[in-house]
N, C-alpha and C positions, 0 to 999 in steps of 0.2 A: 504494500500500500504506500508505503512512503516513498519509494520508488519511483513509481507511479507517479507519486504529486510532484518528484523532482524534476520528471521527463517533463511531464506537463508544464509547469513553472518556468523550464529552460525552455521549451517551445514555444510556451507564450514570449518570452522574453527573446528569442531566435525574432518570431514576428513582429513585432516590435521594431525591433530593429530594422526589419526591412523595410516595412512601412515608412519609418522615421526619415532611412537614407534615399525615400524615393520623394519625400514630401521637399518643396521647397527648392525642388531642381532649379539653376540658374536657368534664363531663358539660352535655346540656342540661337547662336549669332546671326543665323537666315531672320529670326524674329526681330531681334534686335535693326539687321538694317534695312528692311522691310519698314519698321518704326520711322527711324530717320530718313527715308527714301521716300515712300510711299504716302505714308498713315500721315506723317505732320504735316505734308501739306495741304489734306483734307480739313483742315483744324479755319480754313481760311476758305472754305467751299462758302457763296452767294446765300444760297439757301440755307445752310446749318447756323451758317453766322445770323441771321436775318430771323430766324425763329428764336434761337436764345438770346437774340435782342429783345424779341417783343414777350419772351418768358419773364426776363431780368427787369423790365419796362410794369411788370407786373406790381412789384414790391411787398411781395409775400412775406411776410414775417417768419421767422425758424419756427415758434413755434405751430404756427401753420403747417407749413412743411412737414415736422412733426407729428402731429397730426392726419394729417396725410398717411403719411410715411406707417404709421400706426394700422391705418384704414386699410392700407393697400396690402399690409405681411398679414393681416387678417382674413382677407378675401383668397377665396380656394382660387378661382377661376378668373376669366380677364371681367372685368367693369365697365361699364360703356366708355367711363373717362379715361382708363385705359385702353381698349381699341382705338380713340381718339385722336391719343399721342401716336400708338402706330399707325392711324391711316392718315395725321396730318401731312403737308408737304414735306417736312424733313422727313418723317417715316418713311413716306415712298423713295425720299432721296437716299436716306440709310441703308435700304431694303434695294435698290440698285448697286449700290457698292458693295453688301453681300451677297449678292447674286453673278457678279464679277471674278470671284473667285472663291473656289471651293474651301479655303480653311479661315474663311470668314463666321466664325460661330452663330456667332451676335456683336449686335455695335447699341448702343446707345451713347445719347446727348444729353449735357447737362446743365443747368444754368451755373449763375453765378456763387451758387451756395451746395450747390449739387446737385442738386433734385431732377430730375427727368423730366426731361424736355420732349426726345423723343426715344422708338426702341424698336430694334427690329423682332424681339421675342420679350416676354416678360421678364424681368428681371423679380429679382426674391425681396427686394426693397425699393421704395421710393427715391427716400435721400442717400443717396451717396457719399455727402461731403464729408459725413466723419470718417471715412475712408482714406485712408491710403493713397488709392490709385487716385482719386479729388484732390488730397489736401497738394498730393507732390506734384500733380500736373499744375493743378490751377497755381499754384504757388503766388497764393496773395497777388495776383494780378500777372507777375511777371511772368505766368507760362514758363510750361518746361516738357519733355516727352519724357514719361514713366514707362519703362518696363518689368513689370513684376515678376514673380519665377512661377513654375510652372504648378497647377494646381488642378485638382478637379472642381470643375465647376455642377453645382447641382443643378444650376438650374438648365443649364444647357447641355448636361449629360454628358459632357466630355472635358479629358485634359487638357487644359488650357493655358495662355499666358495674357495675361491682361496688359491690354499696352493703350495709356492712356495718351493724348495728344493734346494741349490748350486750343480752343477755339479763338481765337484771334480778332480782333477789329482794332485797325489802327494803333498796332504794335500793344497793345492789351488784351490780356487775356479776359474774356468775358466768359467763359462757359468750359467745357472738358469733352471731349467724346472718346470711351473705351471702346475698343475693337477685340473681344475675344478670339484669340488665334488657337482653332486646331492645329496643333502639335503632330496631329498625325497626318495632317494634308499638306503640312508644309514646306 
């Protein structure tokens, strides 16, 4: 019996460990300049800027947002205010650019605080901005391109790397758009 519970113990701890050394992979370099080639200068596309203008134009208050945000990890299925933001014009312009290439997961847009703007699939939350992938792209106005390491995404059922881009207007950053990149299409 005690045996037993050692094998057991060491094999959980064997798994474990694999687990651990697979979580957190650095993105590979194809993502990375893909990010800088590609992705950042969608961050400046007509339409994407021109929506999170009149999101940010809005003047939502966080806790609104919040709220929201609350609403939205509540609700099992999409909400008509959620189909909205996917069938507004940035959606269909997001939903082009994922359709352009296969290890395009999902993409969403975000305002100035984070919040969604638009999205080509539902995302698992509203706001974004206490995030990571928000706080390092948006970077207090000055923009920046985020690449994060490779993760499984739930909502989009695959491993991924989030590569966030600042949306731009007149050398400011106004808003964020992540691009989940399959890892395995790429």
């Amino acid at each position: 019996m005690r045996r037993t519970l050692v094998l057991v113990i060491s094999g959980l701890f064997f798994l474990g460990c694999l687990i651990s050394a697979n979580a957190g992979e650095k993105a590979p370099q194809q993502v990375v300049d893909l990010a800088n080639s590609t992705l950042a200068p969608l961050g400046t596309d007509p339409v994407i800027v021109q929506a999170v203008k009149d999101e940010n134009a809005k003047g939502k208050t966080l806790a609104q947002i919040q709220e929201k945000d609350k609403q939205w990890q509540a609700h099992a299925g999409l909400a008509d205010y959620m189909k909205a933001i996917m069938d507004s014009d940035c959606g269909k312009r997001i939903r082009e650019i994922q359709a352009s290439a296969p290890y395009y997961a999902e993409i969403f847009v975000m305002d100035n605080q984070g919040a969604n703007v638009a999205m080509t699939d539902k995302t698992s939350d509203y706001w974004q901005g206490d995030e990571d992938k928000f706080q390092k792209s948006f970077a207090n106005g000055a923009g920046a391109v985020f690449v994060d390491e490779v993760k499984f995404d739930d909502s989009a059922q695959t491993y991924q790397v989030q590569v966030t881009v600042p949306v731009m207007d007149g050398g400011k950053a106004i808003g964020a758009i992540t691009f989940g990149i399959d890892v395995d299409k790429i």
